[in-house]
C-alpha positions, -999 to 999 in steps of 0.1 A, spaced: 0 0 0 13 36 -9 16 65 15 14 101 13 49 105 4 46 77 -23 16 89 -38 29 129 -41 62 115 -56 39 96 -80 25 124 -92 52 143 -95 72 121 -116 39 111 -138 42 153 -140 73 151 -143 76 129 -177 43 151 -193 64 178 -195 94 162 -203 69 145 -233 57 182 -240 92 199 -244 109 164 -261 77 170 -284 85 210 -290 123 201 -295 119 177 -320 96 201 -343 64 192 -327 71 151 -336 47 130 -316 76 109 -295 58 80 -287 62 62 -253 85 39 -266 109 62 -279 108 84 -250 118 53 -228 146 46 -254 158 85 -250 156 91 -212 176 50 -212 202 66 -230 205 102 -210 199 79 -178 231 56 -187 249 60 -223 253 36 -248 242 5 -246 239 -30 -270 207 -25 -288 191 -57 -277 197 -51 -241 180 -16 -246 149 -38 -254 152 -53 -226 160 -24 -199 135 0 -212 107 -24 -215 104 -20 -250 98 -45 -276 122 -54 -296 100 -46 -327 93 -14 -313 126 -7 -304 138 -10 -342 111 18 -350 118 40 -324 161 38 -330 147 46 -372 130 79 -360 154 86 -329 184 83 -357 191 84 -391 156 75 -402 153 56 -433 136 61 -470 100 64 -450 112 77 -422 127 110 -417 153 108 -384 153 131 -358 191 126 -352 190 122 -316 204 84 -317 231 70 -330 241 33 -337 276 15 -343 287 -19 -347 303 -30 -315 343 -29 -321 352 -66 -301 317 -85 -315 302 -66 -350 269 -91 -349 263 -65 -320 249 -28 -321 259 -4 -297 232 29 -294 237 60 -280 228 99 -282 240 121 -303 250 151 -291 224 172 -308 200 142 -283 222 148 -254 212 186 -257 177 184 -268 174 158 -234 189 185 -209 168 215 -227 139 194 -216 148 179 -184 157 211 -176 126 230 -184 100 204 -171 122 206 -139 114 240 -144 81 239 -146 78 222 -117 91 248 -95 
């Protein structure tokens, strides 16, 4: 059973991720980040790179979803324009394996809206 403290800091972190959602959202050109995606971005802010297989793991995503999200998050593809926030690299000691991280264009857009739902908050 929750307490008072549990259910304010409930709150506040569902508040919390709206308005990281809302800025991620504005930063990106006004691109509806789905859920998944924002769980692949605040992953990667959260911890750096990471194997791509254990991201779908971590972030509770699945692993088709995952593939979307790191197409839109990155380079995008011939129906898909990227957003440029993600990168992803073979892995230097096993190459079946891809390493995924931010750019630094998604490291900045992540602390521009961190930063202003924290913000908001205050």
């Amino acid at each position: 059973m929750s307490g008072p403290n549990t259910t304010v800091s409930g709150r506040r972190a569902a508040m919390l991720t709206l308005l990281v959602l809302e800025e991620l959202n504005q930063a990106t050109g006004g691109s509806s980040l789905s859920t998944s995606k924002v769980r692949v971005l605040l992953h990667l802010y959260a911890h750096g790179e990471i194997f791509q297989q254990n991201l779908e793991k971590v972030a509770g995503v699945e692993k088709s979803a995952t593939s979307t999200a790191l197409i839109a998050l990155g380079r995008g593809n011939a129906k898909v324009q990227g957003l440029g926030l993600v990168e992803q690299d073979r892995d230097f000691h096993d190459g079946r394996q891809l390493v995924v991280r931010l750019t630094a264009r998604g490291k900045a857009v992540m602390e521009t809206a961190l930063a202003k739902a924290a913000a908001s908050l205050s």
